[in-house]
N, C-alpha and C positions, 0 to 999 in steps of 0.2 A: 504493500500500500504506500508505503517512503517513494519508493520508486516513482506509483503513477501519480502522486503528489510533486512530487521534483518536475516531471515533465510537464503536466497542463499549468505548471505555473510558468516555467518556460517556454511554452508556448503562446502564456496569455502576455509577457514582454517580448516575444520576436515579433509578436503581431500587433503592440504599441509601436515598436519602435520601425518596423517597417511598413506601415501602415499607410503609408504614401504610395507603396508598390503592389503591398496582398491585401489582400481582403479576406481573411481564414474564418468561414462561417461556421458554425457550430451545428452539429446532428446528433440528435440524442437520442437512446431506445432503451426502451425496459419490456422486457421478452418475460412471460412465462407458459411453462411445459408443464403438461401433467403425462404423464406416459400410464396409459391403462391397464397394459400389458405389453409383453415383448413386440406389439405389433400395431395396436392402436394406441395414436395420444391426441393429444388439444391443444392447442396456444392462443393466447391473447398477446398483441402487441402495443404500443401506442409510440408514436416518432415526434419529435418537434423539432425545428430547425431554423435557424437565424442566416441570415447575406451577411450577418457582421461577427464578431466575437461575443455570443451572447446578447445582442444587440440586432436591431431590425429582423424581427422575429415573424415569420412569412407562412409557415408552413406548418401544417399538424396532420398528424394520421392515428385512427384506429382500426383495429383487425381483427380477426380471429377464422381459427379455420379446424379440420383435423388431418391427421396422417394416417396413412396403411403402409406399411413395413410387408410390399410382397416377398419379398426376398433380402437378404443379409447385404444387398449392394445394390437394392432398387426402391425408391420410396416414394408414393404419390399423395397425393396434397390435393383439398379444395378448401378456397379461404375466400372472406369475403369482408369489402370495408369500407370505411370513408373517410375521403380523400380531399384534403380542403385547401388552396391556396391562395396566397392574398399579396395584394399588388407591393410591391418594393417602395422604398422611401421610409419606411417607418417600423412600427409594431404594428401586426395585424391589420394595415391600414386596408381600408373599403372603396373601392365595392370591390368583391374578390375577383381574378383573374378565372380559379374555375370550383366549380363543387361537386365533388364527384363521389359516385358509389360503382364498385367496382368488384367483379367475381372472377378468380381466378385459377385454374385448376392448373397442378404443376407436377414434373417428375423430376427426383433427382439422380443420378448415378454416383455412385459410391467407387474408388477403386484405389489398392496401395501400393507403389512401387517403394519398393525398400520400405525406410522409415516415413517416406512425405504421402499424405493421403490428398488422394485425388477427389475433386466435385464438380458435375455438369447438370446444372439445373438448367430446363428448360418450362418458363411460362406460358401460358398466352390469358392475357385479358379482357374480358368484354366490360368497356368502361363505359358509362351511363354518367354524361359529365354534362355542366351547364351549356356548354356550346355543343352537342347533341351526340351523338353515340359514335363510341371510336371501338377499332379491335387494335390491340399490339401484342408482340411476340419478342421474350426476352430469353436469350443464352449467357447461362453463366458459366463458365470455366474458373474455377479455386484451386490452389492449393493450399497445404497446411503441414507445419510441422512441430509435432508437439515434444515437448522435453524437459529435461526435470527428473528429478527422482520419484517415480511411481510410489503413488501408496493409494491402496484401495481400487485398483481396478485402473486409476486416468492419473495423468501426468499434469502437473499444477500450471505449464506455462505452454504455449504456445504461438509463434508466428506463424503469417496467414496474407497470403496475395491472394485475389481476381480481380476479374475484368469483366463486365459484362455488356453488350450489346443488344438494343432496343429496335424492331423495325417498326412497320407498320403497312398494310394492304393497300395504300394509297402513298403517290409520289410526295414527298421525294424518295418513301420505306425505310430508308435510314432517320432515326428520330434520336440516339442519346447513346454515348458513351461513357460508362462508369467505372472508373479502378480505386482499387482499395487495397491499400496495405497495413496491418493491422498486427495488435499484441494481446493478448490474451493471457487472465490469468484467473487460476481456480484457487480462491481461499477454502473453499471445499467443495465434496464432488455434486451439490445442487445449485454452486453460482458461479460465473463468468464474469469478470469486469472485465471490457474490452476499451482498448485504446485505437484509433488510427487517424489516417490522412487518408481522408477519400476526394479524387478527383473527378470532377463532370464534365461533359463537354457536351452541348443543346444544339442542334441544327433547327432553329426559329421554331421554337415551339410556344405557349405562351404559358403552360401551365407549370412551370419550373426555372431555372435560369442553372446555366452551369461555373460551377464555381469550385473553389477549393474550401474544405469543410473540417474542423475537425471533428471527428466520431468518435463517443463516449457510449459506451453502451451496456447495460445490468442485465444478465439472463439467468434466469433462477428455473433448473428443471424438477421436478419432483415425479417420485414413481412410487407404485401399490404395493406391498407389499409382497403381492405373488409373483412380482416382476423381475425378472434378471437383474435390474439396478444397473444396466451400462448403457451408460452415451456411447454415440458415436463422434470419436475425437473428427474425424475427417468432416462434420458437417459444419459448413459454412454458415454465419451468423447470418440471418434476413433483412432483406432494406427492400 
């Protein structure tokens, strides 16, 4: 905890002090898991997100969905939520840019070479938004690799890249490029505090803007009693 202490303070004077040059917005998420059994579980999510350092606060989301665990390195998703954005210059300033609810059914692929575990999530969205109905399709590519002195089944730390890409069924199809590099650490084996630098890049879209963000995020999973008790180190945190 010294650690990720040390660093978002350091980060909150790289980004006074060059603040002429970056703009490092803030993304925050608090994730929780219930896992029902080795094969079905549930989540809630909620995100909020700032253009500034904690400052000019634009964005909020809530979610929730379930999983099916077909197999040991296959997992399918239906989730569903709302998606709210609000015009730049200030805090939550009006009228919003867009307000959306949005259903999404996902697969991931699980797979590990060596020690680094592999992630390919594939989306697709049916977004029911103020300026009227959109479809999009997202690929995730992660990796991860976790380390540390094992106790209890998972390893306390872990580093972690992706990248994912956004299209859409109408020109131009390319809509958002997102990478994130990230730190990960288990004070025990039901919670994750994560650290990173995620970068966006928007080809004219209006319901987001691409920026550089820092990402803070709390995920707490919980399991039943009848249940194995093992995460899956290799799964990549949701945005």
């Amino acid at each position: 905890m010294r650690i990720l202490f040390i660093t978002i303070l350091s980060l909150y004077f790289f980004n006074n002090t060059y603040s002429q040059d970056v703009d490092l917005g803030s993304w925050n998420i608090i994730n929780l898991k219930y896992n029902f059994d080795d094969k079905f579980s549930a989540f809630g999510e909620t995100q909020l997100r700032s253009l500034k350092f904690y400052n000019n606060f634009h964005y909020y989301e809530y979610k929730a969905g379930i999983n099916y665990k077909v197999h040991k390195n296959v997992m399918l998703a239906l989730g569903s939520g709302s998606y709210q954005t609000y015009k730049e210059g200030g805090n939550f300033v009006l009228p919003k840019n867009n307000d959306e609810f949005r259903l999404w059914p996902q697969v991931i692929l699980f797979q590990s070479l060596g020690k680094l575990k592999i992630e390919q999530r594939y989306r697709t969205e049916f977004r029911f938004t103020s300026n009227g109905y959109r479809n999009r399709f997202r690929y995730r590519f992660g990796v991860s690799y976790p380390f540390g002195k094992e106790k209890r089944d998972y390893k306390p730390f872990q580093v972690s890249a992706s990248n994912e890409i956004f299209f859409t069924n109408k020109e131009p199809y390319f809509e958002r490029n997102r990478f994130l590099l990230a730190f990960n650490y288990k004070p025990s084996k039901a919670t994750t505090i994560q650290i990173g630098y995620l970068q966006q890049f928007d080809y004219k879209i209006n319901d987001e803007v691409g920026r550089d963000f820092l990402q803070l995020g709390c995920y707490v999973e919980l399991f039943r009693k009848q249940s194995s008790n093992k995460s899956i180190d290799a799964e990549s945190k949701d945005n």
